[in-house]
mmCIF file of the C-alpha atoms, coordinates in Angstrom:
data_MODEL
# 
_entry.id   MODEL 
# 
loop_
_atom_site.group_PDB 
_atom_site.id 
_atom_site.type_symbol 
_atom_site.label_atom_id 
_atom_site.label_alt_id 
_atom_site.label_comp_id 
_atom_site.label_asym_id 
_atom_site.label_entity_id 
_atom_site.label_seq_id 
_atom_site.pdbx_PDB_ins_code 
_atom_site.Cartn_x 
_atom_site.Cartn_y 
_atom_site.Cartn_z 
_atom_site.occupancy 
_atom_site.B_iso_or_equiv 
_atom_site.pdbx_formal_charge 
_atom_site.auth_seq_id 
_atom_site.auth_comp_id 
_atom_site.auth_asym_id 
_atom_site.auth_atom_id 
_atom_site.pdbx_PDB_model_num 
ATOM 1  C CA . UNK A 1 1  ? 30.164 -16.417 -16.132 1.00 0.00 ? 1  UNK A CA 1 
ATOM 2  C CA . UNK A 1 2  ? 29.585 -19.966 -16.245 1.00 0.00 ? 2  UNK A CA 1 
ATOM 3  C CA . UNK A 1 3  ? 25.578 -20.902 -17.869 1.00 0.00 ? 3  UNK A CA 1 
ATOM 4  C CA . UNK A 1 4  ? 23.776 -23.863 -16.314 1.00 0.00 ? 4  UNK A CA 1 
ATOM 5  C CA . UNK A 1 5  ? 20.538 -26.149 -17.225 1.00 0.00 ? 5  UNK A CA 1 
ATOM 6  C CA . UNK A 1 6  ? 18.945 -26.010 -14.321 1.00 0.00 ? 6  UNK A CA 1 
ATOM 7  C CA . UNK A 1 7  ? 17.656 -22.879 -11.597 1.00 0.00 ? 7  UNK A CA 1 
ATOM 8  C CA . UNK A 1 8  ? 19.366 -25.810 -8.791  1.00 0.00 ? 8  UNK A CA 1 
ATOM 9  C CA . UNK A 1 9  ? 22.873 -26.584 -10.424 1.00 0.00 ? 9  UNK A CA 1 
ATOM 10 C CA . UNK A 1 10 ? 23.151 -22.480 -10.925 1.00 0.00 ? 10 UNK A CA 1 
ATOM 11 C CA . UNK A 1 11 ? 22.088 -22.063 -7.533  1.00 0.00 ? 11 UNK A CA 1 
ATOM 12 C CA . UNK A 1 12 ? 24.176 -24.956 -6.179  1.00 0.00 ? 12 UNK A CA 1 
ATOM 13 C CA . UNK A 1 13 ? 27.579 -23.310 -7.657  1.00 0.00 ? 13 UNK A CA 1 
ATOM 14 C CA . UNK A 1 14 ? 26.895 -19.620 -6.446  1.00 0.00 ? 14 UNK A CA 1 
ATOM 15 C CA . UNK A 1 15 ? 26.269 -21.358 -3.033  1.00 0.00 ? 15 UNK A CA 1 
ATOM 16 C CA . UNK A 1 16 ? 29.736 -22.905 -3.651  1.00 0.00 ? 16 UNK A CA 1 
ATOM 17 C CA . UNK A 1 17 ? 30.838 -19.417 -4.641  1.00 0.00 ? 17 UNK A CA 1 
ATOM 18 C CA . UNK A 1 18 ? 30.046 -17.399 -1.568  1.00 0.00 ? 18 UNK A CA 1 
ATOM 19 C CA . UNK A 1 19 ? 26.543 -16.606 -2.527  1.00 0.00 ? 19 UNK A CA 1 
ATOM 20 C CA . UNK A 1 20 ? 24.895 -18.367 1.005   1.00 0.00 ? 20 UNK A CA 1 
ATOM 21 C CA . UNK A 1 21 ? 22.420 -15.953 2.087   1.00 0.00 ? 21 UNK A CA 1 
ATOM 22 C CA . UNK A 1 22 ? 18.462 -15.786 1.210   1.00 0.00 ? 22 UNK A CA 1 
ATOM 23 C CA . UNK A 1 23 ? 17.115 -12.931 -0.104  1.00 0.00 ? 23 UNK A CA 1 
ATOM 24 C CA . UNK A 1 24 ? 13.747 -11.710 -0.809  1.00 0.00 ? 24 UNK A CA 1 
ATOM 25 C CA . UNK A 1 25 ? 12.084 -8.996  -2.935  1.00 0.00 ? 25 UNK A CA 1 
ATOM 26 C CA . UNK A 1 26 ? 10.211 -6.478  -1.809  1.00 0.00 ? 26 UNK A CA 1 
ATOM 27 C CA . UNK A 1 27 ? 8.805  -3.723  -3.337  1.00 0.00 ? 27 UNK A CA 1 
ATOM 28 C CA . UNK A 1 28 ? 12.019 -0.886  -2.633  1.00 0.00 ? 28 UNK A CA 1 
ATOM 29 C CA . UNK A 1 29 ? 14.889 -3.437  -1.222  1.00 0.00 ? 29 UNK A CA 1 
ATOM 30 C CA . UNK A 1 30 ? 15.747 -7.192  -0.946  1.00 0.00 ? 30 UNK A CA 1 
ATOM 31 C CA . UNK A 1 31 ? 15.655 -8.207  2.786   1.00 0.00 ? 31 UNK A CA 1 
ATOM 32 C CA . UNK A 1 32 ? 17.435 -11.314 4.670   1.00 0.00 ? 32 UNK A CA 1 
ATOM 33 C CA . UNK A 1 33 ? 14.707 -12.906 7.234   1.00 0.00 ? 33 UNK A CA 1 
ATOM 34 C CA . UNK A 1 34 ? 17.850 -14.923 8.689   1.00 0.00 ? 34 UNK A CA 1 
ATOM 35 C CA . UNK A 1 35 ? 19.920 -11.526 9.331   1.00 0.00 ? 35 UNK A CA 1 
ATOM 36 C CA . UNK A 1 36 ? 16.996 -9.330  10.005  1.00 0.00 ? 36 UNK A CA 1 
ATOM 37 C CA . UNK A 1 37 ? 18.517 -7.009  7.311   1.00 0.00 ? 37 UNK A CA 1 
ATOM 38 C CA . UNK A 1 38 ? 17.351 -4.783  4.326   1.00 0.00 ? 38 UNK A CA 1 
ATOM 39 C CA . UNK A 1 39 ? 19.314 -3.747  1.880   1.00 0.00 ? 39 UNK A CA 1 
ATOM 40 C CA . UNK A 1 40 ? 18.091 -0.819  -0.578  1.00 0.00 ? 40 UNK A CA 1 
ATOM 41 C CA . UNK A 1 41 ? 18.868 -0.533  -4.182  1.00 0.00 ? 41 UNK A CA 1 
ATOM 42 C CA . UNK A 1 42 ? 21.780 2.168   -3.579  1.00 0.00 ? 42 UNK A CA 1 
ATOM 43 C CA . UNK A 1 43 ? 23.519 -0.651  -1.350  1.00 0.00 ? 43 UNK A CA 1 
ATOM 44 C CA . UNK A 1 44 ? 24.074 -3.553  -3.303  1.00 0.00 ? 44 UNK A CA 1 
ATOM 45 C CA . UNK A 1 45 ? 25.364 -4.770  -7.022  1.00 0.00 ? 45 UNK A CA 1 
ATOM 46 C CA . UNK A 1 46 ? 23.927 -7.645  -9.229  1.00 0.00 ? 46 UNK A CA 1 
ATOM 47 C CA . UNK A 1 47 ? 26.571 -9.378  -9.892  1.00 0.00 ? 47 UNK A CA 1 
ATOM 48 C CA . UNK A 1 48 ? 25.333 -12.366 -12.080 1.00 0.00 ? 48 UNK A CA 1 
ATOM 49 C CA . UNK A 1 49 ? 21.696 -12.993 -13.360 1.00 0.00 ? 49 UNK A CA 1 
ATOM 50 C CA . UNK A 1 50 ? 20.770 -16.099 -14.654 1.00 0.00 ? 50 UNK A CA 1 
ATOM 51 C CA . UNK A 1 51 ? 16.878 -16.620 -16.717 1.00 0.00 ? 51 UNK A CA 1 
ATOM 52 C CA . UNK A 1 52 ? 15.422 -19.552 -16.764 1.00 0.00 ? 52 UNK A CA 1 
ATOM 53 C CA . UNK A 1 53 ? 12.263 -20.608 -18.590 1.00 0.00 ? 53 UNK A CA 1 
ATOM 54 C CA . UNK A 1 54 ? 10.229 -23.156 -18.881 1.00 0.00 ? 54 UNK A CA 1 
ATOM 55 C CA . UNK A 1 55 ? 9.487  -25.680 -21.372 1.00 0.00 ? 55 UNK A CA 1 
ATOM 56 C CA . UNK A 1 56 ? 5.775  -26.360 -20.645 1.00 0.00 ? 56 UNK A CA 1 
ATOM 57 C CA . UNK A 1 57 ? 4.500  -23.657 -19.259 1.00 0.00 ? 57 UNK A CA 1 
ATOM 58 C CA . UNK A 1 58 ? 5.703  -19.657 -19.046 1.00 0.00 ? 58 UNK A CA 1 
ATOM 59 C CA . UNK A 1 59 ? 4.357  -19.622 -15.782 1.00 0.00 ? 59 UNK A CA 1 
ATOM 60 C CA . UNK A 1 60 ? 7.704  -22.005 -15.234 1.00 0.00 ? 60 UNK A CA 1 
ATOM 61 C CA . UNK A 1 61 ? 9.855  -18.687 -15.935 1.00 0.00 ? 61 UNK A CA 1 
ATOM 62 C CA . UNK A 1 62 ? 12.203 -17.172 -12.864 1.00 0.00 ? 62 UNK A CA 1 
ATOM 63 C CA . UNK A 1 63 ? 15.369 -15.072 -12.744 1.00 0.00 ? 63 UNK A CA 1 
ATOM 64 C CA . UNK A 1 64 ? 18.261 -15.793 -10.464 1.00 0.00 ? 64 UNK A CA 1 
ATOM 65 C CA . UNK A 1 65 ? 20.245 -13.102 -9.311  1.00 0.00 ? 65 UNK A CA 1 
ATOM 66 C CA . UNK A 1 66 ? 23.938 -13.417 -7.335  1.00 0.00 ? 66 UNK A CA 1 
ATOM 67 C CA . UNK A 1 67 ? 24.213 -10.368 -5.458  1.00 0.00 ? 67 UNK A CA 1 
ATOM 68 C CA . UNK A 1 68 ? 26.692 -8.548  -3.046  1.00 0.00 ? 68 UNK A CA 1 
ATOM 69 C CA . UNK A 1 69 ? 25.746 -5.480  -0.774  1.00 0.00 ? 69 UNK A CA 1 
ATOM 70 C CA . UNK A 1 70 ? 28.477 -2.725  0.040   1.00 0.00 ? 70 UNK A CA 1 
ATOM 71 C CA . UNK A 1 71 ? 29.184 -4.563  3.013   1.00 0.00 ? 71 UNK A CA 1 
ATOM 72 C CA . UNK A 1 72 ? 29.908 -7.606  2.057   1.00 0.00 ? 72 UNK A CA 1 
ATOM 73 C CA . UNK A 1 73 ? 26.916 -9.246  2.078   1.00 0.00 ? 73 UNK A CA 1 
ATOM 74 C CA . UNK A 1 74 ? 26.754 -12.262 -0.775  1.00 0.00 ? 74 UNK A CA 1 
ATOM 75 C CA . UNK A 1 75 ? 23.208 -14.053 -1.756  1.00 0.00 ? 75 UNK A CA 1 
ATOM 76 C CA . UNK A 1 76 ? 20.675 -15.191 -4.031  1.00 0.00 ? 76 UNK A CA 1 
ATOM 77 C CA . UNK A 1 77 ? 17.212 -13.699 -4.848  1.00 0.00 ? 77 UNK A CA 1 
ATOM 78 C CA . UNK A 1 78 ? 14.749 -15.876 -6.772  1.00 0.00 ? 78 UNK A CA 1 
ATOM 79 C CA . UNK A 1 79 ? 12.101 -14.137 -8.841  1.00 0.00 ? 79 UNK A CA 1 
ATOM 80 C CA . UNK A 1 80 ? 9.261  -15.081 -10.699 1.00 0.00 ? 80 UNK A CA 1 
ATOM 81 C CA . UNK A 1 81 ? 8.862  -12.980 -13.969 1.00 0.00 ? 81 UNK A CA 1 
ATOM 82 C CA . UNK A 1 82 ? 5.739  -12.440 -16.522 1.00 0.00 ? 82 UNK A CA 1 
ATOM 83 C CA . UNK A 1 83 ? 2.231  -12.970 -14.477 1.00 0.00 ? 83 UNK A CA 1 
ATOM 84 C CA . UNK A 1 84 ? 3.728  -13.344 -10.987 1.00 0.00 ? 84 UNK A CA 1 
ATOM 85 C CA . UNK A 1 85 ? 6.057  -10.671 -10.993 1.00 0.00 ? 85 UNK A CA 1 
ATOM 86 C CA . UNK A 1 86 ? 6.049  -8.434  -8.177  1.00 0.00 ? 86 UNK A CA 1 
ATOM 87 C CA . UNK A 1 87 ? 5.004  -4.793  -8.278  1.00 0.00 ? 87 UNK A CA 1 
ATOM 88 C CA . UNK A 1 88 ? 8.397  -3.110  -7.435  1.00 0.00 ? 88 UNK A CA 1 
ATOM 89 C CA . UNK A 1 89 ? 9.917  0.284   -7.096  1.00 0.00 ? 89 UNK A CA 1 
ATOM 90 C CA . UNK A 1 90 ? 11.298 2.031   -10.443 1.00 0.00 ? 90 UNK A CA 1 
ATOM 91 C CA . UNK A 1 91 ? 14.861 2.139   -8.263  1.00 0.00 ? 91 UNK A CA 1 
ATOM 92 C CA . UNK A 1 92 ? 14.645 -1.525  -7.566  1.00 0.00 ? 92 UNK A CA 1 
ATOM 93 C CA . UNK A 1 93 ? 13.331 -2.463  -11.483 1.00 0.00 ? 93 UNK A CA 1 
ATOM 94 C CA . UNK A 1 94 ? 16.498 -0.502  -12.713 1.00 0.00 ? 94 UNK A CA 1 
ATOM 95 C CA . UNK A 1 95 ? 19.031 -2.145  -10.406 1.00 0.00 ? 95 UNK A CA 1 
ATOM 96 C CA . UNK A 1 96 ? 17.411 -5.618  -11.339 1.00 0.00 ? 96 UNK A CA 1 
ATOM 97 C CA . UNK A 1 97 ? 17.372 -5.129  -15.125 1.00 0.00 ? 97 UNK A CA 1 
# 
């Protein structure tokens, strides 16, 4: 797994890697607005996770995660960690651990 500087260059060479879709966290799946799809915990893999924190602030700090559903379904899901950090299911915090 190759490590980046930067939340855009990591996100920039997933893109590059298949990794084109949008997703969004929610509090027992990830959903695609552009495919009008939700995808449970049980349906998909992480298959890289990248942290990123930052250097003035620890409200600067995010995860990226490159994931695939059992279908086929490649994307990235952005999420803010420490005081924004989504109340999520106990399925979904396992999956994204």
């Amino acid at each position: 797994m190759k490590t980046f500087d930067t939340l855009s260059k990591t996100m920039t060479y997933l893109q590059e890697q298949g990794y084109t879709n949008d997703f969004n966290l929610h509090s027992g799946h990830i959903e695609s607005n552009a495919l009008k799809l939700k995808i449970h915990p049980e349906d998909f893999d992480v298959d890289e996770m990248h942290r990123f924190e930052g250097m003035s602030s620890t409200d600067d700090n995010s995860v990226l995660y490159a994931i695939s559903s059992k279908t086929g379904i490649k994307g990235l899901l952005v999420d803010a960690y420490g005081v924004y950090a989504e109340n999520i299911s106990e399925a979904m915090r396992k999956k994204l651990k």
